[in-house]
Each structure stands twice: as structure tokens, then as C-alpha cells.
MITORDO-235393 format. One record per residue (C-alpha): residue in three letters; z negated, y, x negated. Coordinates in nm, 4 decimals. Example, Ala and Ser with C-alpha at 12.3 -4.5 7.8 and 13.67 -1.06 7.14 Angstrom:
2
@type: Ala z: -0.7800 y: -0.4500 x: -1.2300
@type: Ser z: -0.7140 y: -0.1060 x: -1.3670
This chain:
87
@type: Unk z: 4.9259 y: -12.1529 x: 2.5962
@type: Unk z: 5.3471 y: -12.1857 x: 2.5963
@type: Unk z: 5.3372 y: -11.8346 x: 2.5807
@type: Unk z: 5.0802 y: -11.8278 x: 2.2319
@type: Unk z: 5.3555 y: -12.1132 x: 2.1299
@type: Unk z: 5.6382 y: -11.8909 x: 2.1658
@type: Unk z: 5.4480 y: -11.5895 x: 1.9874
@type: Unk z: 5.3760 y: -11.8310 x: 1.6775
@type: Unk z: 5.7223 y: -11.9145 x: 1.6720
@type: Unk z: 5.8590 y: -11.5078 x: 1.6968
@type: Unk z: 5.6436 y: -11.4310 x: 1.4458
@type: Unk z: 5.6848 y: -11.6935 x: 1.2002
@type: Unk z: 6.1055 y: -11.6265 x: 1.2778
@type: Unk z: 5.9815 y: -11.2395 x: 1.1458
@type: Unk z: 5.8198 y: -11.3327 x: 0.8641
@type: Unk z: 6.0672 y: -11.5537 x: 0.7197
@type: Unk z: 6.3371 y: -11.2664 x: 0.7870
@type: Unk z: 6.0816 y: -11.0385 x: 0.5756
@type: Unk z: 6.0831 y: -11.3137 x: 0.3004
@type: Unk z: 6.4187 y: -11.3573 x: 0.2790
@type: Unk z: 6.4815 y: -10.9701 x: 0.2767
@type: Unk z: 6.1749 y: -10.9589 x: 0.0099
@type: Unk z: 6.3940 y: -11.2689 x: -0.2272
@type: Unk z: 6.7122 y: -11.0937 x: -0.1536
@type: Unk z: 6.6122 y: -10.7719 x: -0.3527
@type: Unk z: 6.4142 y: -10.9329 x: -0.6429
@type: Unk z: 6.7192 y: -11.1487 x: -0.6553
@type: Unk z: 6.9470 y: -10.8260 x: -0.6757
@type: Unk z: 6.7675 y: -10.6864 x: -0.8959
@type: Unk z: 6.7630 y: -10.9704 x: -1.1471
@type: Unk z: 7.1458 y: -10.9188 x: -1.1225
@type: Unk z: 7.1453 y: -10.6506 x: -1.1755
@type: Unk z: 6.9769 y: -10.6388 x: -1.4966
@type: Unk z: 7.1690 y: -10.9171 x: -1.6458
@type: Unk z: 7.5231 y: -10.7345 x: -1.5184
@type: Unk z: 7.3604 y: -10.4064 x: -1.6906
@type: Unk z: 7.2882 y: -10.6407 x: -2.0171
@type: Unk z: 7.6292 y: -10.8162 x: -2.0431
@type: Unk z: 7.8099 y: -10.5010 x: -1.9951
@type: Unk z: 7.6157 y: -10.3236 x: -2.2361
@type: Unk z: 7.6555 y: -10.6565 x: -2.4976
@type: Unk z: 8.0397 y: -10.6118 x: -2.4089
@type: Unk z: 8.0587 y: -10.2315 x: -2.5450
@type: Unk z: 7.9108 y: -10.2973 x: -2.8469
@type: Unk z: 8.1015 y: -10.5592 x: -2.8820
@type: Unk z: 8.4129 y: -10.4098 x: -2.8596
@type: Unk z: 8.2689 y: -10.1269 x: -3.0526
@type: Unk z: 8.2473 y: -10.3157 x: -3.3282
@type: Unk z: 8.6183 y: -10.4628 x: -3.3236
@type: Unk z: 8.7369 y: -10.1390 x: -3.2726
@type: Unk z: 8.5728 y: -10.0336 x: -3.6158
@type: Unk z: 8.6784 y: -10.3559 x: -3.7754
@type: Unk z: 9.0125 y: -10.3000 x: -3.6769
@type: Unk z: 9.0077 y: -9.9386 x: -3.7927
@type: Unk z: 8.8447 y: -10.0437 x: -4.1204
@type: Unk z: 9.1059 y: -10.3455 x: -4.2039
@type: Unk z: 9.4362 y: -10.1262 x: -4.0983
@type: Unk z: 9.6544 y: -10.1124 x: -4.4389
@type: Unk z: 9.9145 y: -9.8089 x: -4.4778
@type: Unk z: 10.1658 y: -10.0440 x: -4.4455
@type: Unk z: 10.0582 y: -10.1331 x: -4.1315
@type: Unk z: 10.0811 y: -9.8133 x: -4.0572
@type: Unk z: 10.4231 y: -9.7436 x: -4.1959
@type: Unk z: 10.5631 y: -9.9945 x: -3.9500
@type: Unk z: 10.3733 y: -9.8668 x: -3.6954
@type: Unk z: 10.5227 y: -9.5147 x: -3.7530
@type: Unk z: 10.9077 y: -9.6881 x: -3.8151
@type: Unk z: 10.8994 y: -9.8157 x: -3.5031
@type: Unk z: 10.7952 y: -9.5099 x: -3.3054
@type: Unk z: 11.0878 y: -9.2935 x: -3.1141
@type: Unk z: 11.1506 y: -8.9610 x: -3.1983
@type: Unk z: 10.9140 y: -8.8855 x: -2.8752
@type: Unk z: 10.6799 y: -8.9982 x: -2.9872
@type: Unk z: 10.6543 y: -8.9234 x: -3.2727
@type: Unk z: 10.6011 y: -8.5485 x: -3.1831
@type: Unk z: 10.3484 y: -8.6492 x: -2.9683
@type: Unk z: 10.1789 y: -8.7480 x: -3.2427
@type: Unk z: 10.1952 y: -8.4706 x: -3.4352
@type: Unk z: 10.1100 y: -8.2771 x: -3.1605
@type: Unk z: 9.7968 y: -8.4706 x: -3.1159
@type: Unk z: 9.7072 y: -8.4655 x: -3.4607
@type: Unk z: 9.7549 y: -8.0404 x: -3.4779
@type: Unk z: 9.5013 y: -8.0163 x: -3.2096
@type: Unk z: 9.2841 y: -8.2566 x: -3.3595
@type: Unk z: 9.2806 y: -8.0154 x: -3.6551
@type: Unk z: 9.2710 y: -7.7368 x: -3.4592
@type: Unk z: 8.9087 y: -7.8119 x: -3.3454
């Protein structure tokens, strides 16, 4: 009879080790879809500043961004721009 006790007990210590394993992954998984969804929210998101910010730059904001570039890199730029063309 103590020894039926004791088996109840091992097994119902199991099982409860199975159910937490069992929450543990459907909880995981629920994380992992939301992660998936914010980060995906979060590219788009910045996709669409980036294009806003491309769409409201002025050429004078560009002039001053090109006066206040060194001679460096400057040439960089042109170099990046050649190759650019190049393709």
C-alpha cells in the first residue's frame, strides 16, 4: 500500500514535469511569434522613415551636407557614386 502511495506520487511528480515541459514550448512559441511580429512591424517601420526622409531631403540640405564633408570623403563619394553607375 506505501509502496502504491509512493508510485502515485512519482508519477504524478512525471506528469507535472511533462506539463510544464508541454506549457514551456506553447509558451515559446507564442514568443516567438510576437518577437517575429514586432520585429517585422519595426522594419517597415523604419522603412517608411527612411523613404520619408529621402522624399523630404531639399538640395540645400544637401549642399550643407556636401560643405561639410572633407576632401576624403568626398572622393569616397564619388567613388561610390562611379560604381553605382557603373552597374
Amino acid at each position: 500500500m506505501a509502496q502504491d502511495h509512493i508510485t502515485k506520487g512519482i508519477r504524478k511528480i512525471l506528469l507535472a514535469g511533462i506539463g510544464a515541459a508541454a506549457i514551456t514550448a506553447e509558451k515559446s512559441e507564442e514568443l516567438l511569434d510576437k518577437l517575429a511580429a514586432k520585429g517585422e512591424q519595426a522594419v517597415e517601420q523604419g522603412r517608411a522613415a527612411n523613404e520619408e526622409l529621402k522624399h523630404n531631403a531639399k538640395p540645400k540640405d544637401i549642399d550643407a551636407f556636401l560643405d561639410s564633408m572633407t576632401p576624403e570623403q568626398m572622393e569616397e563619394l564619388k567613388e561610390k557614386i562611379l560604381q553605382r553607375e557603373a552597374v
